[in-house]
C-alpha positions, 0 to 999 in steps of 0.5 A: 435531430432524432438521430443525434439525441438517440445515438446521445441516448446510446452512447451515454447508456453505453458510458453508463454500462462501462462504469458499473462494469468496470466497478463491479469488476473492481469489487469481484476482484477485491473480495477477500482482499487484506485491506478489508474494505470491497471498493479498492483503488485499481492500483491496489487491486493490480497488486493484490496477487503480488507476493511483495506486496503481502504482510499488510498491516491495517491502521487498527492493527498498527495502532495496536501494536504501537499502543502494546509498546512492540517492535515492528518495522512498517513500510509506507508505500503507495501503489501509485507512486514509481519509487515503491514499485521499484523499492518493494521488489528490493526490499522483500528479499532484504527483509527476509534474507535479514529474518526481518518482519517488514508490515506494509501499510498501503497508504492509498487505501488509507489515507488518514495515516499520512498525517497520523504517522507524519509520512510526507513521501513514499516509499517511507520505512520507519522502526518503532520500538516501544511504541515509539518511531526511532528511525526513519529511511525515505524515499527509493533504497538499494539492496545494500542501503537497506541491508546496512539500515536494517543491520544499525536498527538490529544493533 
């Protein structure tokens, strides 16, 4: 009976360590991240090194710009979710073939902005003008259906 509770005392100390390790890992690895926040989901920290996926905007930043009536294009994505992990890599040589300025929103890190700006699946790409939404692409997109999106939102 000894035996079983003292490997039961080690195996949860063991369990224990792993937790706070993994969570202390997680921390170092988002220190200066651009979402401004320490404790990241493990999905965006996998991320933070990939160059499709920079260009953040925060929720505050966003709310700004829309109050301040400007023209921005902002991808809502999830790191989580397949169609963005195959969307994003096409849709950052678009934009910047194009010369367009896409603001990524990671939704997963933020989740209030789901219902804030009515998202119901990712990836969504949607053009604000004056402040307003007026156009809205969902769901994954080839090169060329993003090019020719693009093209009618530069009209």
């Amino acid at each position: 009976m000894k035996k079983v509770i003292i490997l039961s005392i080690i195996a949860a100390v063991l369990l224990i360590g792993a937790v706070v390790y993994s969570d202390m890992a997680n921390r170092k690895a988002a220190e200066g991240n651009p979402f401004g926040k320490s404790n990241l989901h493990p999905a965006t920290v996998e991320q933070l090194d990939d160059p499709n996926y920079g260009n953040q905007i925060l929720p505050a930043e966003l709310k700004a710009k829309l109050k301040a009536k400007e023209e921005l294009f902002v991808y809502f994505y999830s790191p989580t979710c397949e169609h963005c992990q195959a969307t994003t890599p096409v849709l950052v040589p678009v934009a910047d073939e194009l010369k367009v300025d896409v603001k990524k929103h990671n939704l997963l890190e933020f989740t209030a902005s789901w219902d804030d700006y009515g998202i119901e699946y990712t990836p969504t790409l949607v053009h604000y003008k004056e402040g307003q939404e007026v156009a809205r692409l969902v769901g994954g997109q080839d090169a060329d259906q993003l090019k020719q999106w693009f093209q009618e939102q530069k009209q």
